[in-house]
N, CA and C atoms as a LAMMPS dump frame, in Angstrom:
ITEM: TIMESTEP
0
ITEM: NUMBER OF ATOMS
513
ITEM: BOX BOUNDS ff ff ff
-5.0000000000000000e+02 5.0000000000000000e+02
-5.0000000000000000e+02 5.0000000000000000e+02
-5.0000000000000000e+02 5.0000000000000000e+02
ITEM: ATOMS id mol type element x y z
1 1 1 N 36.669 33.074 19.833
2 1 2 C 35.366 32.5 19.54
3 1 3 C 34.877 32.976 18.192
4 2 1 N 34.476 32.111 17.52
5 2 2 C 34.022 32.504 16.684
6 2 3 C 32.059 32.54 16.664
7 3 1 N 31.372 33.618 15.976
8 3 2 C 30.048 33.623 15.696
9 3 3 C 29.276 33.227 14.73
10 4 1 N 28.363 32.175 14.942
11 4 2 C 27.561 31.494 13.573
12 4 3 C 26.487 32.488 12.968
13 5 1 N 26.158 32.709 11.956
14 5 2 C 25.6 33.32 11.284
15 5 3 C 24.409 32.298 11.069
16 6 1 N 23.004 33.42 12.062
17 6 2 C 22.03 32.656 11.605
18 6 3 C 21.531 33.265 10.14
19 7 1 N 20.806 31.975 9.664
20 7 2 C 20.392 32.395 8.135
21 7 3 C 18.616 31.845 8.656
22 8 1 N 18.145 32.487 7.821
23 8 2 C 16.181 31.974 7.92
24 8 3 C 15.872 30.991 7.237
25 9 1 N 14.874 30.066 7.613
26 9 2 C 14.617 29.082 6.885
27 9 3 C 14.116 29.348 5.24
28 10 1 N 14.782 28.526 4.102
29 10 2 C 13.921 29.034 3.23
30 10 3 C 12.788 28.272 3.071
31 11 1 N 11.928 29.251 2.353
32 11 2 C 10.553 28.935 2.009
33 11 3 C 10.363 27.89 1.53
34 12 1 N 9.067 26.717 2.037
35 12 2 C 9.473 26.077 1.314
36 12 3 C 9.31 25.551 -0.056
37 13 1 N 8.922 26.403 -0.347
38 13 2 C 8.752 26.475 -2.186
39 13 3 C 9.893 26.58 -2.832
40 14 1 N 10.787 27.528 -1.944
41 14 2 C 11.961 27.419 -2.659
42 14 3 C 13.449 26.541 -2.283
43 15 1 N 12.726 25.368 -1.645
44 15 2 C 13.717 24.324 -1.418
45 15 3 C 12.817 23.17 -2.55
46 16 1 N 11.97 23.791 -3.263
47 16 2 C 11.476 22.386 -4.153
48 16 3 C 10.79 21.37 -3.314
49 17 1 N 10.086 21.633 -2.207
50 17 2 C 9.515 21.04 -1.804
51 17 3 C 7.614 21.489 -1.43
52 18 1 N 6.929 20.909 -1.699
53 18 2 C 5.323 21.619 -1.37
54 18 3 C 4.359 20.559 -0.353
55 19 1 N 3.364 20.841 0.141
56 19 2 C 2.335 20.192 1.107
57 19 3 C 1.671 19.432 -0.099
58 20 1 N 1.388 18.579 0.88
59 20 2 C 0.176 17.616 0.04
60 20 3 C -0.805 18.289 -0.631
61 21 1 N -0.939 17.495 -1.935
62 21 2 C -2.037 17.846 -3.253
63 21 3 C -3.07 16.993 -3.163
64 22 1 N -3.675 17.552 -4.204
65 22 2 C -5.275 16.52 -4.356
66 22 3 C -4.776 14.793 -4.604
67 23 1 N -3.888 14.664 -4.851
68 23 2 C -3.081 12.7 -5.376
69 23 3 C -3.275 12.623 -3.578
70 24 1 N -2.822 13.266 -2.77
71 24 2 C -2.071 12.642 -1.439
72 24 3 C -4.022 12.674 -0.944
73 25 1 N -4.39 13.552 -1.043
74 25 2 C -5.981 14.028 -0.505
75 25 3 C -6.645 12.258 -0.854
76 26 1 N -6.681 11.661 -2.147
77 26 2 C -7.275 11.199 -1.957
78 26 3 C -7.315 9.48 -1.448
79 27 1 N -5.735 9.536 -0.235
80 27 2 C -5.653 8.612 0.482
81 27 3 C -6.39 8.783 1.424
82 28 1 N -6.487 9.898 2.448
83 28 2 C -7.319 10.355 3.153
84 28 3 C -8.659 9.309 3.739
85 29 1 N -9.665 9.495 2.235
86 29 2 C -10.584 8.17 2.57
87 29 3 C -10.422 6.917 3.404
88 30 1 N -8.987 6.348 3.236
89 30 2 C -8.83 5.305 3.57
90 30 3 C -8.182 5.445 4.855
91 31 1 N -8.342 6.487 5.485
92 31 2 C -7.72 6.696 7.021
93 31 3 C -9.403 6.085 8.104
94 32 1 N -8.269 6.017 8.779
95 32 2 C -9.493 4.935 10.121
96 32 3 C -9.523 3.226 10.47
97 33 1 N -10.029 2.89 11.207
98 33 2 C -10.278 1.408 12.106
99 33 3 C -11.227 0.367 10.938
100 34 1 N -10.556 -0.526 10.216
101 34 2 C -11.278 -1.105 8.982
102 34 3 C -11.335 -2.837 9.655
103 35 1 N -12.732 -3.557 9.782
104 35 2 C -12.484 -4.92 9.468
105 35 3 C -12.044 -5.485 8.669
106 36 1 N -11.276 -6.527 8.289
107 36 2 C -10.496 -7.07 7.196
108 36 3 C -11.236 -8.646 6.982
109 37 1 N -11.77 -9.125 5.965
110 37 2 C -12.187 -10.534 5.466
111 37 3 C -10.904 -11.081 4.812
112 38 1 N -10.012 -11.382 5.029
113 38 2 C -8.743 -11.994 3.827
114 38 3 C -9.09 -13.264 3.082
115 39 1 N -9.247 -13.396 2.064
116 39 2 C -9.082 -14.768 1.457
117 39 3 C -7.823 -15.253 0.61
118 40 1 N -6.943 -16.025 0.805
119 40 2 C -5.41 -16.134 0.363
120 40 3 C -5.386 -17.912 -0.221
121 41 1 N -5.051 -17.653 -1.741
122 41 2 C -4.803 -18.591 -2.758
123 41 3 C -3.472 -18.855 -2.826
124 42 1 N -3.082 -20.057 -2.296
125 42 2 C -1.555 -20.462 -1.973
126 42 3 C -1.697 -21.281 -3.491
127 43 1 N -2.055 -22.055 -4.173
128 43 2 C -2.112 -22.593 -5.556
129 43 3 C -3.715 -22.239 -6.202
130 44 1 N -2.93 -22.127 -7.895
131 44 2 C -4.36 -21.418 -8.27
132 44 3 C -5.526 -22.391 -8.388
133 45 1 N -6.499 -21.872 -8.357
134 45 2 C -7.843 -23.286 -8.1
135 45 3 C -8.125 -23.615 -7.013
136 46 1 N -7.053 -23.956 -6.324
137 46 2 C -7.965 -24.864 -4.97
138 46 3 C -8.323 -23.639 -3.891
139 47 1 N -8.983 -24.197 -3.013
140 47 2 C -10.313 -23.457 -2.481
141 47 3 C -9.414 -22.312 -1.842
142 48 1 N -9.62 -21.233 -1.208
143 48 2 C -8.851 -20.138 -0.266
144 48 3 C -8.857 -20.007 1.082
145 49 1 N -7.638 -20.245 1.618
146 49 2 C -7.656 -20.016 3.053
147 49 3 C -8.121 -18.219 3.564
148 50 1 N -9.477 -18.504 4.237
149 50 2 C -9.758 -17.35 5.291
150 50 3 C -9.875 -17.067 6.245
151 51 1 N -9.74 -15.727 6.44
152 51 2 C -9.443 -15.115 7.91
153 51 3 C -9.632 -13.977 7.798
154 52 1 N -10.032 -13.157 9.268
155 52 2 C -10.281 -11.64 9.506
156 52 3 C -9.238 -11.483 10.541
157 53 1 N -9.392 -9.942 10.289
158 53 2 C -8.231 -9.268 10.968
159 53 3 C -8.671 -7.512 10.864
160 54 1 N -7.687 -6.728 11.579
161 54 2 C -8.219 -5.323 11.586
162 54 3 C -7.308 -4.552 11.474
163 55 1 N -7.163 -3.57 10.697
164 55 2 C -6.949 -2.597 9.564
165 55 3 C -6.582 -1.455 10.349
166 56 1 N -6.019 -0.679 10.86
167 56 2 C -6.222 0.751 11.105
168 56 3 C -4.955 1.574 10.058
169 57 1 N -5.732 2.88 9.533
170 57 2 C -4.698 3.774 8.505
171 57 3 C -4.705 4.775 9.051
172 58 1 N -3.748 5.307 9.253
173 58 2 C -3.397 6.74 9.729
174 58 3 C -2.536 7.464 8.826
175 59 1 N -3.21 9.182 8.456
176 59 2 C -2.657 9.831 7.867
177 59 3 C -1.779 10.663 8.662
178 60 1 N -0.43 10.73 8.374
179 60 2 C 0.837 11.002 8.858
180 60 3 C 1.927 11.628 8.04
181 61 1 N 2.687 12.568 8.541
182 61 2 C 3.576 13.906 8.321
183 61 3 C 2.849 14.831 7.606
184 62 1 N 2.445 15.039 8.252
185 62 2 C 1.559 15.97 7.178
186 62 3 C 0.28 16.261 6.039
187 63 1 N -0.113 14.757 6.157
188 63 2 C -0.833 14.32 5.026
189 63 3 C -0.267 13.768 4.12
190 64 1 N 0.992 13.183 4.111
191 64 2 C 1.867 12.81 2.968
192 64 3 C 1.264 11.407 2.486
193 65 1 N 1.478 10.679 3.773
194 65 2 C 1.374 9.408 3.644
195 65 3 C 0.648 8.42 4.851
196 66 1 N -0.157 7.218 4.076
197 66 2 C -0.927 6.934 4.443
198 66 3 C -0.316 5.483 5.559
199 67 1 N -0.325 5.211 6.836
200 67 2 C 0.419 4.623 7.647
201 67 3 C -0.665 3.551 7.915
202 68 1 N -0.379 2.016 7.501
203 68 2 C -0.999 0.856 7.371
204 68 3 C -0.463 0.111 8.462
205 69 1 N -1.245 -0.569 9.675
206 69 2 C -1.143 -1.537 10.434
207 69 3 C -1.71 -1.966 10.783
208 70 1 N -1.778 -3.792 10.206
209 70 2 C -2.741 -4.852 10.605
210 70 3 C -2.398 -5.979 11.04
211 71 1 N -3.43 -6.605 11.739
212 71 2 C -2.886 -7.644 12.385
213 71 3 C -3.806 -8.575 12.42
214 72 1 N -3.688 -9.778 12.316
215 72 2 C -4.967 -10.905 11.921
216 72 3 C -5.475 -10.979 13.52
217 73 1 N -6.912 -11.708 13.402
218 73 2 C -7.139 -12.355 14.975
219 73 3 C -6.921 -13.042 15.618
220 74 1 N -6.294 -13.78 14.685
221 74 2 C -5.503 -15.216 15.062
222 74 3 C -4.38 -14.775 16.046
223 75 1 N -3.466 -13.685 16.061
224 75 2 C -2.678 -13.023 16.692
225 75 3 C -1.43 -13.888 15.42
226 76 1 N -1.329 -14.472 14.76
227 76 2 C -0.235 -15.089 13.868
228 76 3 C 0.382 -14.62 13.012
229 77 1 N -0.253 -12.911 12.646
230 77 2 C 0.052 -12.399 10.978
231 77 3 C -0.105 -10.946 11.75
232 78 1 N 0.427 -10.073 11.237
233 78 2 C 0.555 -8.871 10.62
234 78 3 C 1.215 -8.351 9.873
235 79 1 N 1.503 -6.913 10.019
236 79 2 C 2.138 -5.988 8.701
237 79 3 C 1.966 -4.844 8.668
238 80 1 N 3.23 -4.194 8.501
239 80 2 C 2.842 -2.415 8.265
240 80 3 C 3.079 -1.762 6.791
241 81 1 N 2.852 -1.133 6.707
242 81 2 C 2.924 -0.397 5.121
243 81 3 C 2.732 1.172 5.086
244 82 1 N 3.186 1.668 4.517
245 82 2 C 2.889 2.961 3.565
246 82 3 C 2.725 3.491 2.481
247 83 1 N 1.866 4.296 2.311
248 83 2 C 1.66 4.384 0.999
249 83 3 C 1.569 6.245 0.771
250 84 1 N 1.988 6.419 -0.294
251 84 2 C 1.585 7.489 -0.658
252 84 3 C 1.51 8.346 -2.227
253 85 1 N 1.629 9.717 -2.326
254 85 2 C 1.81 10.056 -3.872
255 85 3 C 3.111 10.991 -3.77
256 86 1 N 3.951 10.176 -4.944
257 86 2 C 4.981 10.747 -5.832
258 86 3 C 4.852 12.011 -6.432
259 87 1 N 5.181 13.303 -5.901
260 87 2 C 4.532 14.394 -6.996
261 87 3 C 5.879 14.717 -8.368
262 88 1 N 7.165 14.102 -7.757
263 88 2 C 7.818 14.273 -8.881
264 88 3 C 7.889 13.522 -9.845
265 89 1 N 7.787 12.142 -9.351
266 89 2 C 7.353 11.118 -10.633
267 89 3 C 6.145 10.541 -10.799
268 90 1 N 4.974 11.425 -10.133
269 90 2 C 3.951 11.737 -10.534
270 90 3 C 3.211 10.238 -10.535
271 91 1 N 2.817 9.643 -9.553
272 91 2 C 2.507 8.134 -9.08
273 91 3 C 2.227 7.629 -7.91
274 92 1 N 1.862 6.961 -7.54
275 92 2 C 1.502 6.335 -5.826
276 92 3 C 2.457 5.612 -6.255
277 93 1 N 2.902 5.728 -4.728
278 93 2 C 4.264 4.181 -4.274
279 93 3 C 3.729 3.887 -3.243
280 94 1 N 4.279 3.001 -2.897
281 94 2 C 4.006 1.8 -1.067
282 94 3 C 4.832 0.895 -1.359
283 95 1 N 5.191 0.863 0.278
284 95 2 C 5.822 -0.591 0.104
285 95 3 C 4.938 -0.878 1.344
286 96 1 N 5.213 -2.531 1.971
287 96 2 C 4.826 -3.437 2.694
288 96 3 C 5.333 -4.132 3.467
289 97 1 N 6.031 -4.851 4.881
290 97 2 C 6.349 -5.527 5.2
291 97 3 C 5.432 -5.902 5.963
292 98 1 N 5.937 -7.535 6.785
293 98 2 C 5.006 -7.949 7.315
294 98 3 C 5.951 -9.094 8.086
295 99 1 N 5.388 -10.146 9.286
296 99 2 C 6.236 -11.26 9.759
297 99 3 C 6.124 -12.611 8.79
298 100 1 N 5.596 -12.886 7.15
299 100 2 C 6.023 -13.7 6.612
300 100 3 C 7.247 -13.826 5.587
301 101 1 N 7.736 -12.941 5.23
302 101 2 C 8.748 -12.529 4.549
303 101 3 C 9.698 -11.6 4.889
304 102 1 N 11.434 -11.473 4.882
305 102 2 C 11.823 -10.656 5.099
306 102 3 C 12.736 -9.834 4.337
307 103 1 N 11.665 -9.24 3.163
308 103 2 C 12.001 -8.391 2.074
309 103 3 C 10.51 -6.978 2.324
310 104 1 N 10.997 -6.279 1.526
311 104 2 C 10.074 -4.938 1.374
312 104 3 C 9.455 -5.233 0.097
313 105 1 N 7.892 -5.37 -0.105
314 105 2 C 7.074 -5.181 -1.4
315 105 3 C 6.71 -4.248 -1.72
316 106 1 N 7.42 -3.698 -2.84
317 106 2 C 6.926 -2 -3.176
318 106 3 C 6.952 -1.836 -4.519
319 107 1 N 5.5 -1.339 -4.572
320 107 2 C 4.64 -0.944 -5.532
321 107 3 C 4.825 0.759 -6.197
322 108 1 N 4.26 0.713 -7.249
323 108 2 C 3.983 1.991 -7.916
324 108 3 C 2.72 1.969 -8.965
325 109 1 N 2.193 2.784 -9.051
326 109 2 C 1.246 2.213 -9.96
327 109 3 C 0.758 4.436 -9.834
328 110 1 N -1.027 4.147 -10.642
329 110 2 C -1.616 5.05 -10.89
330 110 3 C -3.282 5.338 -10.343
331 111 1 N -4.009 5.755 -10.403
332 111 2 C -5.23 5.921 -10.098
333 111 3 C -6.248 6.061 -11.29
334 112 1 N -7.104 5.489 -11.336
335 112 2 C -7.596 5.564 -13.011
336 112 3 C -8.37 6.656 -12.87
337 113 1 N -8.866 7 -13.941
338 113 2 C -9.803 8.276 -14.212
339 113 3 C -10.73 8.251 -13.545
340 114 1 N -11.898 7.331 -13.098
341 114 2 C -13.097 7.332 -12.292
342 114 3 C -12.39 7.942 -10.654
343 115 1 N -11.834 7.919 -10.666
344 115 2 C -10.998 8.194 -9.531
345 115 3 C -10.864 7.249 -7.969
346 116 1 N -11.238 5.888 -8.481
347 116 2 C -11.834 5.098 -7.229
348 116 3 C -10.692 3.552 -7.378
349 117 1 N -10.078 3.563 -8.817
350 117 2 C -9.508 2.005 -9.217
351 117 3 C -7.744 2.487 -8.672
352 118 1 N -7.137 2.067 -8.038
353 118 2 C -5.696 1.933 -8.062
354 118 3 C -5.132 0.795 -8.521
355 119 1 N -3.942 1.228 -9.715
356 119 2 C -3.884 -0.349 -9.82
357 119 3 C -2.032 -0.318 -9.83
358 120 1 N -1.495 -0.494 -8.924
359 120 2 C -0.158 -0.698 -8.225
360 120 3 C 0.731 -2.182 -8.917
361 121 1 N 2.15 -2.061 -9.224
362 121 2 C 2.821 -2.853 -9.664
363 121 3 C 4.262 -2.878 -9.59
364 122 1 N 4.731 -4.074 -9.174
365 122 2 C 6.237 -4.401 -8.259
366 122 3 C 6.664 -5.31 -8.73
367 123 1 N 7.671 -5.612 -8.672
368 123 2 C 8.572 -6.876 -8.718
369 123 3 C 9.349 -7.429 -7.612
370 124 1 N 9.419 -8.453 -7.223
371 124 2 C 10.065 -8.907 -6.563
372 124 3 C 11.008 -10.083 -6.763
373 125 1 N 11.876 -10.675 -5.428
374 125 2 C 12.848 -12.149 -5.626
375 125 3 C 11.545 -13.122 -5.269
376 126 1 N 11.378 -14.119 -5.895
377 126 2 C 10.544 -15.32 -5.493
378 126 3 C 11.214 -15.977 -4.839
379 127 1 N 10.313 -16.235 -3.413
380 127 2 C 10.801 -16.469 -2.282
381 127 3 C 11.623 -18.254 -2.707
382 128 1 N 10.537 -18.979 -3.463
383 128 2 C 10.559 -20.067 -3.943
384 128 3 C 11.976 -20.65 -4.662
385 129 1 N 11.511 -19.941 -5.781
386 129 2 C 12.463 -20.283 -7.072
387 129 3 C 13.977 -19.28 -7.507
388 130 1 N 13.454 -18.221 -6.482
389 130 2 C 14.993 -17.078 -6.907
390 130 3 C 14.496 -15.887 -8.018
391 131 1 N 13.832 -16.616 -9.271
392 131 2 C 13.542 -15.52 -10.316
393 131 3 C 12.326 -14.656 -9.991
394 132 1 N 12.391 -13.695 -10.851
395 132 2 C 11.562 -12.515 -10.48
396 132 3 C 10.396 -12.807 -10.568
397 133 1 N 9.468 -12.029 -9.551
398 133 2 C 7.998 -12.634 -9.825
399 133 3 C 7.214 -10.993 -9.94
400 134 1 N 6.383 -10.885 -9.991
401 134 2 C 5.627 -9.696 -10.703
402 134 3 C 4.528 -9.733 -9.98
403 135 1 N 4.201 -8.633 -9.509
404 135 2 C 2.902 -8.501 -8.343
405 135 3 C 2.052 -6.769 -8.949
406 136 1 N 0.857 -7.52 -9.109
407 136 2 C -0.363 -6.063 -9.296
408 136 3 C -1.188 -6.892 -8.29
409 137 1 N -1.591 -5.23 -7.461
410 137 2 C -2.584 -4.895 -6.889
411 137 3 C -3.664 -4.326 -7.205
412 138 1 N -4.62 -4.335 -7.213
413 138 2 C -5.815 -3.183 -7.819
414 138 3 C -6.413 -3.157 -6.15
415 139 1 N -6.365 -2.005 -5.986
416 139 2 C -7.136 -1.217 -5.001
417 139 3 C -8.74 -0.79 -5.265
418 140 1 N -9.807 -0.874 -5.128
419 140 2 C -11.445 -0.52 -4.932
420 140 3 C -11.657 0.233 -4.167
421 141 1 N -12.031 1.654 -3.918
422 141 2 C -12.556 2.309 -3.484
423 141 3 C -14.51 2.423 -3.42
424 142 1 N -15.086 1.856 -2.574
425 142 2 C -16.471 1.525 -2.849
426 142 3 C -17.381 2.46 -2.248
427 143 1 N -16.397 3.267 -1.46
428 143 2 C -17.522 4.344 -0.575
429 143 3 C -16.939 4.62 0.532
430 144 1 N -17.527 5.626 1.633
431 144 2 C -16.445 5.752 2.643
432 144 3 C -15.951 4.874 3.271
433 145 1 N -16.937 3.737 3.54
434 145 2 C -16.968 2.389 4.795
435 145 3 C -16.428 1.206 3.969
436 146 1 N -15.907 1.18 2.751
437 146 2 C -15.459 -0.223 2.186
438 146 3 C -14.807 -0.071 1.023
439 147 1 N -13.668 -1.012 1.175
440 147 2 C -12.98 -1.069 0.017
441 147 3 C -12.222 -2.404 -0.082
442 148 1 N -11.37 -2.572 -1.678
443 148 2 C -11.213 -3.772 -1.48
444 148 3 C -10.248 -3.913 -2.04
445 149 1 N -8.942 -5.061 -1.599
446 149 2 C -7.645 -5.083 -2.374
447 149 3 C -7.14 -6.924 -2.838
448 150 1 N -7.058 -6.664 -4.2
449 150 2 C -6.918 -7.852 -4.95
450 150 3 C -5.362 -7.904 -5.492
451 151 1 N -4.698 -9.083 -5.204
452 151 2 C -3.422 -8.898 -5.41
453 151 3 C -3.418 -9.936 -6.598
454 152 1 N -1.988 -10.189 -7.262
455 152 2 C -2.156 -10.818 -8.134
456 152 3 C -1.196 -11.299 -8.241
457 153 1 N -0.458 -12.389 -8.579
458 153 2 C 1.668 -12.728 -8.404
459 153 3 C 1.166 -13.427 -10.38
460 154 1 N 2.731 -13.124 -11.067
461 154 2 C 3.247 -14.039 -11.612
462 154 3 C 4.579 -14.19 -11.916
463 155 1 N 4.598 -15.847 -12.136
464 155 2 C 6.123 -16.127 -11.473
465 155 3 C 6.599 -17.017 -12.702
466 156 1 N 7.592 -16.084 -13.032
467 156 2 C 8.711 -16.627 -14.228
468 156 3 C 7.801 -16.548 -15.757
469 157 1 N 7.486 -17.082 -16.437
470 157 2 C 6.549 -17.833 -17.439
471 157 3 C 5.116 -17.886 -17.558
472 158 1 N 4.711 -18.243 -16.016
473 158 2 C 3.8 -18.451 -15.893
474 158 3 C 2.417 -17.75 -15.826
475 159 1 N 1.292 -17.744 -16.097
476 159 2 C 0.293 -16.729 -16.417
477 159 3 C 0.064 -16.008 -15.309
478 160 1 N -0.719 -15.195 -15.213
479 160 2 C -0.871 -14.01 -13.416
480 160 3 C -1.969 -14.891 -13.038
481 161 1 N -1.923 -14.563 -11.231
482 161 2 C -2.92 -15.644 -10.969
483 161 3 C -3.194 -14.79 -9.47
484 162 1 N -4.393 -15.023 -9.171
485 162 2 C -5.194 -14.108 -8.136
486 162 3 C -4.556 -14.993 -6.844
487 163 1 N -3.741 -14.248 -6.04
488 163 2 C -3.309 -14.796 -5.111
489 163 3 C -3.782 -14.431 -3.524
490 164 1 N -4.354 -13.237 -3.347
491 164 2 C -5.101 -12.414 -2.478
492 164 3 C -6.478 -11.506 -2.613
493 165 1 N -7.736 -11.631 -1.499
494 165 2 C -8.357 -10.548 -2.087
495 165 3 C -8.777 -9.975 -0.455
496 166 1 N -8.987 -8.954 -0.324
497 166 2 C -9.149 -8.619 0.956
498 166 3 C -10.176 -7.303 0.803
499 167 1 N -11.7 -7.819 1.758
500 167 2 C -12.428 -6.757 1.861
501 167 3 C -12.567 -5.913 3.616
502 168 1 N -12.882 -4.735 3.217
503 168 2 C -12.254 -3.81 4.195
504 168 3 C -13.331 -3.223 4.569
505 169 1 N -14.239 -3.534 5.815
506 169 2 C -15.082 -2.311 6.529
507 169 3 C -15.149 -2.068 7.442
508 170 1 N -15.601 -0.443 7.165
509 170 2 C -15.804 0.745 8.559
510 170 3 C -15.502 -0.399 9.768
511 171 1 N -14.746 -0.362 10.564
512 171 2 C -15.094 -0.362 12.072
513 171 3 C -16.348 0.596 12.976
């Protein structure tokens, strides 16, 4: 028989790894039971299809990351997501899935100085045409009970165009 040699965990500072910082802290806010208003621009100009739906975020492993699942009232739509902060490349990432597409939308972006604007940016395959299409989000932070997320697509050539806006309150 042979005997395994236990060894101690190392610290974990010295595996290069640390607990959530003030970047991960200030997902936090956005943890809890949120009403959702969606308004969704399938071509630019004409009027927007709406609908509500409800929001809940849960902060998870630790505080790392922020755990998104919603589901319209219609019972027809949902989607989960995560989001969190990059401390080595120094950035918020998320991605997104959901039951209308079956690809992952994932973002990276920054937090602006006021400390309240996120403004997140991805690329993706257009579901449509094949070529790449280009997606910013800007995130609103308005206070504890509301916030708001504006998406934006552009595809191939064509100029950016407000394709989503979704406001978010307290439950």
């Amino acid at each position: 028989m042979h005997s395994e040699k236990k060894t101690e965990p190392m610290p974990v500072d010295a595996c290069g790894m640390k607990g959530p910082g003030a970047e991960h802290k200030t997902l936090e806010r956005f943890a809890g039971t949120f009403r959702a208003e969606v308004r969704i621009w399938f071509q630019p100009g004409a009027p927007p299809n709406v609908s509500t739906g409800t929001m809940k975020n849960t902060m998870v492993l630790g505080g790392r990351f922020l755990q998104q699942e919603y589901r319209d009232d219609a019972g027809m739509f949902e989607g989960r997501g995560f989001w969190g902060y990059n401390d080595v490349d120094r950035r918020y990432e998320g991605f997104w899935i959901d039951v209308m597409v079956n690809f992952f939308q994932i973002e990276h972006g920054q937090l602006d100085a006021g400390g309240n604007v996120y403004t997140m940016i991805g690329t993706m395959t257009d579901p449509q045409s094949g070529g790449t299409m280009r997606k910013r989000s800007v995130i609103r932070y308005a206070g504890p009970d509301e916030h708001s997320v504006e998406m934006f697509f552009q595809h191939a050539e064509k100029p950016e165009s407000k394709a989503m806006e979704i406001r978010y309150r307290r439950a």
